[in-house]
C-alpha positions in Angstrom: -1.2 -23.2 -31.5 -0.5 -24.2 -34.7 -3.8 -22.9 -36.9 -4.2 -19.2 -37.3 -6.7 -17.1 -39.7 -6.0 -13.7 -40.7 -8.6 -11.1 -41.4 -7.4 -9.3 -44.5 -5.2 -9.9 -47.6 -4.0 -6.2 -48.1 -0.5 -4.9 -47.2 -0.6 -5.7 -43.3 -2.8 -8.7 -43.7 -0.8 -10.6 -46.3 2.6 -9.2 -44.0 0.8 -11.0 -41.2 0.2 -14.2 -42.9 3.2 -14.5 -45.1 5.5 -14.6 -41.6 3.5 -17.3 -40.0 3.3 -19.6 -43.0 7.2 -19.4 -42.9 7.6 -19.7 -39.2 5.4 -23.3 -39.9 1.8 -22.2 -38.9 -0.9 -23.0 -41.0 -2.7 -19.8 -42.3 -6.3 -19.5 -43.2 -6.0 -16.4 -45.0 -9.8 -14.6 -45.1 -10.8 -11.7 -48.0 -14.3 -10.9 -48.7 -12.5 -10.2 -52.2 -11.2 -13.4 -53.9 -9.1 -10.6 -56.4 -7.7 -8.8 -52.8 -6.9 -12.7 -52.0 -4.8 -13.2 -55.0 -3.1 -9.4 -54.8 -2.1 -10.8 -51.6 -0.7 -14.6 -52.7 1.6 -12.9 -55.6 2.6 -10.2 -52.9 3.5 -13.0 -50.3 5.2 -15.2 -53.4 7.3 -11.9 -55.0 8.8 -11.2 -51.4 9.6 -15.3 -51.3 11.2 -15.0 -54.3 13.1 -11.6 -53.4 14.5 -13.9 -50.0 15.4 -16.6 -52.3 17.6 -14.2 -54.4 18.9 -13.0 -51.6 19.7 -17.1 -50.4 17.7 -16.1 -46.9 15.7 -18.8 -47.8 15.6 -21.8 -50.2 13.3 -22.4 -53.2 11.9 -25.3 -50.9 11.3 -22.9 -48.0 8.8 -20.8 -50.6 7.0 -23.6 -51.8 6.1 -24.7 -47.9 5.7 -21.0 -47.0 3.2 -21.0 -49.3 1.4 -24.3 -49.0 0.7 -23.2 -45.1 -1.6 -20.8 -46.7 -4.9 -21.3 -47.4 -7.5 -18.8 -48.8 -11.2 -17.9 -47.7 -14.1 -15.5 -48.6 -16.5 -16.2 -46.0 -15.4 -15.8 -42.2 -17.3 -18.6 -40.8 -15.2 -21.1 -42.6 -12.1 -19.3 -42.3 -12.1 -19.2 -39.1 -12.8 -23.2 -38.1 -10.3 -25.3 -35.6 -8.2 -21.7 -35.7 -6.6 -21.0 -32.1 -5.5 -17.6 -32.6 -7.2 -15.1 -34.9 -5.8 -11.9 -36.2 -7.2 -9.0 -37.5 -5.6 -6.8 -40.3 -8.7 -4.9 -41.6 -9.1 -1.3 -42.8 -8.5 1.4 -39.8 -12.1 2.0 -39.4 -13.7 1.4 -36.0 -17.1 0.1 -37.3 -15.9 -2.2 -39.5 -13.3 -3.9 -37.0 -16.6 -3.6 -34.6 -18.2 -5.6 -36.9 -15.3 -8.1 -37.7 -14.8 -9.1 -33.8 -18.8 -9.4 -33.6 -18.9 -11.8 -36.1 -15.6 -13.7 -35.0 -16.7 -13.8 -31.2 -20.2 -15.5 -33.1 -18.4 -18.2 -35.3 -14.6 -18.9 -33.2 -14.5 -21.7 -30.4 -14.7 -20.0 -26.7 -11.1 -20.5 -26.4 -10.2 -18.7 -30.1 -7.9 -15.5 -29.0 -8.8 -12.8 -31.0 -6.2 -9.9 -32.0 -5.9 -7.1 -33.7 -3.9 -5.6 -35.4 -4.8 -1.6 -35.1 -2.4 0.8 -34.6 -4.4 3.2 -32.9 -7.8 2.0 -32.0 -8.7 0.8 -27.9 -8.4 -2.6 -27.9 -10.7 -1.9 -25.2 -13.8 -0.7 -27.3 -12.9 -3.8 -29.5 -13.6 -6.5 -27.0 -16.7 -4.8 -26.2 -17.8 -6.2 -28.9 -17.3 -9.9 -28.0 -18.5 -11.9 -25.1 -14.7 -12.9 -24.4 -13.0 -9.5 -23.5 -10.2 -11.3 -21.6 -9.4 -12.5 -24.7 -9.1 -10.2 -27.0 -5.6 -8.2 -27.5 -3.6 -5.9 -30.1 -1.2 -7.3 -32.1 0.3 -3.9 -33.8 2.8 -5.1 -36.4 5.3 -3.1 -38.4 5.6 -2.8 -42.3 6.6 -4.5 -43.9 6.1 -7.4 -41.8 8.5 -10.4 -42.8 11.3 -7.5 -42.2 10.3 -5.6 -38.6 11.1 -7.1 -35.8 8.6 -4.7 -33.4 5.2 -6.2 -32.4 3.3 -3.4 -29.8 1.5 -5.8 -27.8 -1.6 -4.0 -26.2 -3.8 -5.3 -23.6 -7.1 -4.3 -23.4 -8.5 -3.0 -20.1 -9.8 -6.8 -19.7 -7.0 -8.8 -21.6 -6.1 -11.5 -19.2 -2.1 -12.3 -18.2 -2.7 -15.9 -20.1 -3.6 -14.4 -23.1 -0.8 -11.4 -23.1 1.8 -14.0 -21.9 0.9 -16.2 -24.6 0.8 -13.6 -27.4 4.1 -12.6 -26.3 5.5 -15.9 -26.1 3.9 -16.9 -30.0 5.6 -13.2 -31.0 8.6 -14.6 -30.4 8.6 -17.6 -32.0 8.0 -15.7 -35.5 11.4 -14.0 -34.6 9.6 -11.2 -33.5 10.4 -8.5 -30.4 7.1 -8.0 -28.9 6.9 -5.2 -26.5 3.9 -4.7 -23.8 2.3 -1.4 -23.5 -1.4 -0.2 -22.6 -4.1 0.7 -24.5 -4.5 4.9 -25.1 -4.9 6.4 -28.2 -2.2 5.6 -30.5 -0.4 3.5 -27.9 3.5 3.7 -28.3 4.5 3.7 -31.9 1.9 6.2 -33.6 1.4 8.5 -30.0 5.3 9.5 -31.1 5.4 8.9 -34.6 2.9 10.7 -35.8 2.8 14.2 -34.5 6.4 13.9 -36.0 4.9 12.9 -39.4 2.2 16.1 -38.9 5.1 18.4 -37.8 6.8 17.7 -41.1 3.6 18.2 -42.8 3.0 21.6 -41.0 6.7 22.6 -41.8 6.2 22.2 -45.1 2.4 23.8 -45.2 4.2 26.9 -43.9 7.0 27.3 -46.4 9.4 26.6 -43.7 11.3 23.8 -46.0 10.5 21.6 -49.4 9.7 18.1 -49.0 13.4 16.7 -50.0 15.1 19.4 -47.8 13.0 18.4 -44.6 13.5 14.6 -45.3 16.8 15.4 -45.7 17.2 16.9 -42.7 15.6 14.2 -40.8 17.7 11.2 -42.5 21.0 12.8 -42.0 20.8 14.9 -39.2 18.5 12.3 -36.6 19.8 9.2 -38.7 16.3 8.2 -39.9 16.2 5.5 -42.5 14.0 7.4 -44.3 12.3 11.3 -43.7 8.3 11.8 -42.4 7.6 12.6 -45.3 8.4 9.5 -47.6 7.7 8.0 -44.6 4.1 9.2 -44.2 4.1 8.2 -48.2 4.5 4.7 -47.8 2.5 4.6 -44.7 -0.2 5.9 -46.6 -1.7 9.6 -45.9 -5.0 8.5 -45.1 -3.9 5.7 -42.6 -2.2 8.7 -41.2 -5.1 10.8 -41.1 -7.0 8.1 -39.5 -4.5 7.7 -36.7 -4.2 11.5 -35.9 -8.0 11.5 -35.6 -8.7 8.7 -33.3 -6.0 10.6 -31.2 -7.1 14.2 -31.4 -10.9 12.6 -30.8 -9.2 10.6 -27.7 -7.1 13.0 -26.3 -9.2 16.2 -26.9 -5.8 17.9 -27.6 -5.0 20.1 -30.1 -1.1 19.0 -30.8 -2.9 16.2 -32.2 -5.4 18.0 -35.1 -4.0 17.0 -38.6 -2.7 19.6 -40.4 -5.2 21.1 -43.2 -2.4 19.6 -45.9 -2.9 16.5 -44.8 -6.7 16.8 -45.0 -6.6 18.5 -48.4 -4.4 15.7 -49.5 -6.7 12.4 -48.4 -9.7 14.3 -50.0 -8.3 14.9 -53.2 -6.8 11.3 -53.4 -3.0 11.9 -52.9 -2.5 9.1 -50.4 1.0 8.3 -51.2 2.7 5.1 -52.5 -1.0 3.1 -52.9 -1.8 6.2 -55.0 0.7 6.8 -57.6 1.4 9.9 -55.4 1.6 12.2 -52.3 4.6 14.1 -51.4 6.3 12.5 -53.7 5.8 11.3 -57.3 5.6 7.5 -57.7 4.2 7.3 -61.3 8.1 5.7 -62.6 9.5 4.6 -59.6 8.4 3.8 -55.6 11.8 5.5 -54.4 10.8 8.3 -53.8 13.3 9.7 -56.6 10.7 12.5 -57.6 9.1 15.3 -55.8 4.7 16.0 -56.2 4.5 18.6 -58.9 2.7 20.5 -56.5 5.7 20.8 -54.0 8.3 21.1 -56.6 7.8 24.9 -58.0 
């Protein structure tokens, strides 16, 4: 398995793709968007360069890193003499339905298929293909090149080849892939983010500002960073997303997103991506400065 495609140039997708180039794969990186495609090359090339001043890697390591990738805007041709295919698409469950439709139509019969969802079933996924046993999650964590966690998720059809082999590849990118089954949110997100909403519901009812529950959370439970800036770089409507297919999955109220949060992603305070959330971002992506809103 040395030829993979990935579905996606955004943050994940380029992530993705960017850590299999430098483990030695060739990447066939596929964007409907040939600007997303190059947003995603200077991305992948800025982090090389960050490694290389950092002597992780040398300046020879970049330059290979990057001539494993190749770029595409039609799937059909990205996808050709590919052995493993992931996805790293928008969280939207028609639009991956759509993606696995067409990939299940134009990969070989022996193509895996992944995907790399954090909250949606794997299971509804392959329903979409003729080859359910071989289609599986592949949940990385941002960024990529940095996390060592890979959820693994087998659908209710995934066959034991194809998890033992996604496993096995996960490894080889100097990954720690970890098995679990395919509920809403599966591991990560099912704990994470009712945390995230708890912070946002603690501050929706005046309990705490945003630096003083962050605050809290970093030094008191050693977090690297709080829910909040967390949910900030994580992006507010990713969260939203993820809280829905839960609360719709579950039918449990603990997991309804709190009306901040849904105020917020309407009015187009997503976070980092934004300029702004809880947090200011306009000078700096530190979260140095608190959202005027929050800050009276």
């Amino acid at each position: 398995m040395k030829n993979i495609a990935v579905i996606g140039a955004g943050t994940m997708g380029n992530g993705i793709a960017h850590t299999f180039a430098q483990s030695g794969f060739k990447v066939q990186l596929i964007d409907i968007s040939e600007a997303s495609l190059k947003r995603g090359l200077d991305t992948i090339s800025r982090n090389l360069d960050r490694m290389v001043a950092k002597e992780k890697i040398s300046e020879a390591d970049k330059t290979e890193t990057l001539n494993n990738i190749t770029t595409f805007t039609n799937i059909e041709e990205g996808v050709k003499n590919t052995s493993l295919v992931v996805e790293a698409a928008t969280e939207n469950v028609d639009l991956k339905l759509k993606i696995f439709k067409q990939l299940d139509e134009a990969c070989a019969e022996d193509t895996i298929l992944a995907t790399n969802t954090s909250s949606i079933s794997i299971t509804q996924i392959a329903a979409a293909t003729s080859r359910p046993d071989k289609v599986i999650g592949m949940h990385f964590m941002n960024p990529v090149p940095i996390m060592k966690l890979v959820e693994i998720i087998r659908g209710y059809n995934t066959s034991d080849e194809v998890t033992n082999t996604i496993m096995e590849l996960s490894k080889t990118l100097g990954k720690v892939p970890t098995e679990v089954n395919d509920y809403p949110g599966f591991v990560a997100n099912r704990i994470l983010m009712p945390m995230i909403n708890e912070s946002i519901e603690t501050l929706y009812n005046g309990v705490a500002g945003v630096k003083e529950i962050d605050t809290v959370m970093k030094l008191g439970m050693a977090h690297p960073m709080g829910p909040l800036q967390l949910a900030d770089f994580i992006g507010l409507d990713v969260c939203l997303s993820i809280l829905n297919v839960m609360y719709d999955g579950f039918k449990n109220p603990k997991y309804a997103p709190c009306p901040l949060l849904v105020n917020m992603v309407q009015a187009g305070k997503l976070g980092v991506k934004s300029g702004e959330g809880f947090y200011d971002y306009s000078e700096s992506r530190k979260a140095e400065k608190v959202a005027s809103q929050f800050s009276k």
